[in-house]
LUMTIKOL-821170 format. One record per residue (C-alpha): residue in three letters; z negated, y negated, x. Coordinates in nm, 2 decimals, always signed. Each point is the difference from the previous one (the first is absolute). Example, Ala and Ser with C-alpha at 12.3 -4.5 7.8 and 13.67 -1.06 7.14 Angstrom:
2
('ALA'; (-0.78; +0.45; +1.23))
('SER'; (+0.07; -0.34; +0.14))
END
This chain:
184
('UNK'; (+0.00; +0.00; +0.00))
('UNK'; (+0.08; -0.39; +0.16))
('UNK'; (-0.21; -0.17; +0.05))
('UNK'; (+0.06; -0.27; -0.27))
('UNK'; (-0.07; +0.29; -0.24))
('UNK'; (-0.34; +0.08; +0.17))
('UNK'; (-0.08; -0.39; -0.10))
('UNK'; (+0.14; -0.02; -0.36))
('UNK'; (-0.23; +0.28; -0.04))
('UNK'; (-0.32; -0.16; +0.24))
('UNK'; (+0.03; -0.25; -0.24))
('UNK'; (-0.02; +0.18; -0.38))
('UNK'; (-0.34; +0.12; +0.20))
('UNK'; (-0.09; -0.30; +0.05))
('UNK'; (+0.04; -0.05; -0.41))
('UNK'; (-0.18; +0.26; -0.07))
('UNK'; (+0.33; +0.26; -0.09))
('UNK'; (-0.15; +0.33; -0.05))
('UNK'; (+0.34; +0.16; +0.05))
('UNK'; (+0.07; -0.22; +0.30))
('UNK'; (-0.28; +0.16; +0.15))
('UNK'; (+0.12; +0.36; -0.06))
('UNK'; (+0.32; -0.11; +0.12))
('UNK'; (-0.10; -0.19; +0.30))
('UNK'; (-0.23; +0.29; +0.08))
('UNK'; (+0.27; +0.27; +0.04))
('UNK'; (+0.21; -0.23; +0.19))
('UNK'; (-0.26; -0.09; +0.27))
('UNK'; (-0.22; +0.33; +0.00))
('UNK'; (+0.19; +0.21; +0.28))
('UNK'; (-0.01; -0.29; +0.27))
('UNK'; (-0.42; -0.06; -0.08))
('UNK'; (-0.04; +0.38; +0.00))
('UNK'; (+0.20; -0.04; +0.38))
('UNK'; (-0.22; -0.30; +0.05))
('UNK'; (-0.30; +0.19; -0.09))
('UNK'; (+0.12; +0.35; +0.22))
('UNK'; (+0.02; -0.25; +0.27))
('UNK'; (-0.37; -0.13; -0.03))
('UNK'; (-0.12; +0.33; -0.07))
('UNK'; (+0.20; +0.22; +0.24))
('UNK'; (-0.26; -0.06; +0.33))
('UNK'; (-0.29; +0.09; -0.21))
('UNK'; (-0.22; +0.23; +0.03))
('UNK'; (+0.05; +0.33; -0.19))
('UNK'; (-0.28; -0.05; -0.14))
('UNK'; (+0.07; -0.33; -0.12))
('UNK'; (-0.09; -0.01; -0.42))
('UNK'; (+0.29; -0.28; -0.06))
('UNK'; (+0.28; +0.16; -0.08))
('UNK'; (+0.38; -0.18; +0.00))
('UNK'; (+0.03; +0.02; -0.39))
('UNK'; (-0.34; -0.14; -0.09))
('UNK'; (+0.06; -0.33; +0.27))
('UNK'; (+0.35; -0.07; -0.16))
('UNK'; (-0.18; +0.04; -0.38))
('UNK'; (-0.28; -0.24; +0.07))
('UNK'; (+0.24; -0.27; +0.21))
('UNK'; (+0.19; +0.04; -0.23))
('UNK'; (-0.23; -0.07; -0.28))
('UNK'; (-0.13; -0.31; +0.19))
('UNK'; (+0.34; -0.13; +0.02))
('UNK'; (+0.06; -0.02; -0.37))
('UNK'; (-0.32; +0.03; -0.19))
('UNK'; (-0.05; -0.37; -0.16))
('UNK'; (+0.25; -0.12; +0.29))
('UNK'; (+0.10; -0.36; -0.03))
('UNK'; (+0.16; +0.00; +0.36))
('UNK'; (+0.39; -0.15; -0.04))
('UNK'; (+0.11; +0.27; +0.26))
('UNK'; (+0.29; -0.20; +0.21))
('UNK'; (+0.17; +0.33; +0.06))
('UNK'; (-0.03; +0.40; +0.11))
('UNK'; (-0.06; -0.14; +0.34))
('UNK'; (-0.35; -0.16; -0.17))
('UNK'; (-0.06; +0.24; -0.18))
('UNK'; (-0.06; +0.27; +0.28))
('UNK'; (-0.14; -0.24; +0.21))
('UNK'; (-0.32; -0.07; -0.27))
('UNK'; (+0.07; +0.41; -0.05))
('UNK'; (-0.08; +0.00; +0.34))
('UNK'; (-0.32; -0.21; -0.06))
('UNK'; (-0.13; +0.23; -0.21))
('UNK'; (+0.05; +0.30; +0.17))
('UNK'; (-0.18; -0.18; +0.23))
('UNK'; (-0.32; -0.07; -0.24))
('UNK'; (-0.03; +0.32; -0.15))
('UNK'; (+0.00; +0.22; +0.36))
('UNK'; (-0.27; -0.31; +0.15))
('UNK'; (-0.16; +0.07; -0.37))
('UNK'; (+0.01; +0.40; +0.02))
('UNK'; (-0.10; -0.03; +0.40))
('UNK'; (-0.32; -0.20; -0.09))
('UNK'; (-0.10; +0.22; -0.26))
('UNK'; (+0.04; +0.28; +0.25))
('UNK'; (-0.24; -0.16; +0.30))
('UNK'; (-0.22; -0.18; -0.25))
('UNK'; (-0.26; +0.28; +0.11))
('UNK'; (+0.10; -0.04; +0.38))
('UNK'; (-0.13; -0.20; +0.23))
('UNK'; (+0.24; -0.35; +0.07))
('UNK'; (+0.17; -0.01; +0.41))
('UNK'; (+0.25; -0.11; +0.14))
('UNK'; (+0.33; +0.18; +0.04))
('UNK'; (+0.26; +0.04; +0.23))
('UNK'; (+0.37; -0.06; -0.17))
('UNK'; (+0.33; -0.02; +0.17))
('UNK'; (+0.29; -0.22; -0.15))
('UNK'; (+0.30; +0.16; +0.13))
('UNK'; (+0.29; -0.24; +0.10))
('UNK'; (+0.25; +0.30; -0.13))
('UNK'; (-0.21; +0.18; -0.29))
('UNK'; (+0.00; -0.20; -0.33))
('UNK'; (-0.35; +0.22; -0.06))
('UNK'; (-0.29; +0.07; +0.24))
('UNK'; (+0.02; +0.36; +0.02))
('UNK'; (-0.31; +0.20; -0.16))
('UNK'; (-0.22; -0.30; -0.15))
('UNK'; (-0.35; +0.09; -0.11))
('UNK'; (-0.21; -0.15; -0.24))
('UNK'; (-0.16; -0.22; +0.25))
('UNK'; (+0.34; -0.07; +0.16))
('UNK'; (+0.13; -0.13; -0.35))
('UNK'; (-0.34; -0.21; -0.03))
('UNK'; (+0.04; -0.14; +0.34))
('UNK'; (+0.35; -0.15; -0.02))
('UNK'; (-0.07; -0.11; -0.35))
('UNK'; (-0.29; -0.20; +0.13))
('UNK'; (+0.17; -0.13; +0.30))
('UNK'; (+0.31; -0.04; -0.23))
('UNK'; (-0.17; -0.25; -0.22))
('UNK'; (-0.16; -0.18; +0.29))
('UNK'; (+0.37; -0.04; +0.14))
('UNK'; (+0.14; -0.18; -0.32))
('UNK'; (-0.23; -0.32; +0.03))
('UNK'; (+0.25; -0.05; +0.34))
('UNK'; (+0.27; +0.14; -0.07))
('UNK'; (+0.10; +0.10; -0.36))
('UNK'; (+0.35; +0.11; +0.06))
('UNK'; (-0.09; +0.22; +0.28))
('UNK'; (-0.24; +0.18; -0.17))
('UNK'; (+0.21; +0.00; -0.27))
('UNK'; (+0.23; +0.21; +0.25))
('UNK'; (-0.29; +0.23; +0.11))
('UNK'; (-0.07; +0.06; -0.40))
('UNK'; (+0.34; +0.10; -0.08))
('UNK'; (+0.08; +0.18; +0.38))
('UNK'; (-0.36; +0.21; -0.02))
('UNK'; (-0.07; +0.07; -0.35))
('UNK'; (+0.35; -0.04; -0.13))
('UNK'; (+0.19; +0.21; +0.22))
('UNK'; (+0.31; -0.27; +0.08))
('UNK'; (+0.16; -0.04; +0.29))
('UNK'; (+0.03; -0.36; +0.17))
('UNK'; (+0.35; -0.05; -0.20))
('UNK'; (-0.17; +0.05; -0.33))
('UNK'; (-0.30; -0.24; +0.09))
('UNK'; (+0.24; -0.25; +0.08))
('UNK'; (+0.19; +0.06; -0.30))
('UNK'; (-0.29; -0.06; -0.28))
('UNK'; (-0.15; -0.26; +0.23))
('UNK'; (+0.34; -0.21; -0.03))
('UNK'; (+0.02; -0.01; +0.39))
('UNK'; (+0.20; +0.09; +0.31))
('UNK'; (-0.05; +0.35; +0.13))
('UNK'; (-0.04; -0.22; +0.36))
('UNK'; (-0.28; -0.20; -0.18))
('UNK'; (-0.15; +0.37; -0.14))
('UNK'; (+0.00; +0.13; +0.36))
('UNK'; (-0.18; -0.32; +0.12))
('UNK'; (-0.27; +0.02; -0.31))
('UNK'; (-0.07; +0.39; +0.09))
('UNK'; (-0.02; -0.04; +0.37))
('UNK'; (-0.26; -0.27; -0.07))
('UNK'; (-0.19; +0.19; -0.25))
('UNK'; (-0.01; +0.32; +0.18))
('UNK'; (-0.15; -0.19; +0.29))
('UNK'; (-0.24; -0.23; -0.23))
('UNK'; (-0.10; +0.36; -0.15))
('UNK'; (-0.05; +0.16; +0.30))
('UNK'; (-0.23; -0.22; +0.12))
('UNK'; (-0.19; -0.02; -0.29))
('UNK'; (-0.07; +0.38; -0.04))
('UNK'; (-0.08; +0.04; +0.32))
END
């Protein structure tokens, strides 16, 4: 489906279309279930999140009462992203709640979209640093949202950001490094 299509029907959600969201949900499903594989794939077996149930409730965040006038597919999966984000810092906090709080270790690779095998307290850890990040550099950390919890590539960042894939490279290779720091 074009793009265009994706927004005609973005925007009946927005309305509160019933059948849009039906409609809009088979259309988009298969790329948030890839989304979600993507999240969930360096998990650990044991992990009680599974692919199906992260696409359900992102996607039920992303429609339920939603007054957001979605610009696009492009917006779409990036607040998709968002919220794949919130609901694995959500189920990650709920899973250490009962653990002790430290400090973690967590690699941003330059080449992987996704630190391989995050933990609970990995997830917790870049969230935290994450939201300390946006107060300097929105955009950025807009770019580690969408890169680590989101699964896209630098292109694809760049793309729902509205900015050069030069200017994406830039905003990672600072955040990476402002990241690093910060986690130690």
């Amino acid at each position: 489906m074009a793009d265009s299509d994706i927004t005609i029907l973005l925007a009946a959600v927005s309305e509160g279309g019933p059948q849009a969201t039906a409609e809009l949900y088979a259309v988009v499903y298969h790329e948030l279930k890839a989304l979600a594989h993507k999240q969930l794939r360096n998990e650990r077996p044991d992990h009680t999140l599974g692919a199906t149930a992260l696409v359900h409730e992102a996607f039920l965040k992303l429609v339920d009462g939603n007054t957001v006038p979605w610009e696009g597919q492009a917006h779409f999966f990036g607040v998709a992203s968002q919220a794949m984000r919130r609901i694995l810092v959500d189920h990650a906090r709920r899973r250490t709640a009962s653990k002790r709080s430290r400090q973690q270790q967590v690699t941003l690779d330059a080449d992987t979209p996704i630190a391989a095998e995050k933990s609970p307290e990995e997830i917790l850890a870049v969230d935290d640093a994450l939201r300390r990040f946006y107060a300097l550099d929105p955009r950025a950390a807009q770019q580690v949202e969408l890169r680590f919890f989101g699964g896209r590539t630098i292109e694809d960042a760049a793309l729902i950001l509205g900015i050069s894939t030069a200017t994406a490279k830039r905003d990672w290779t600072v955040a990476r490094a402002w990241l690093q720091r910060d986690l130690g």
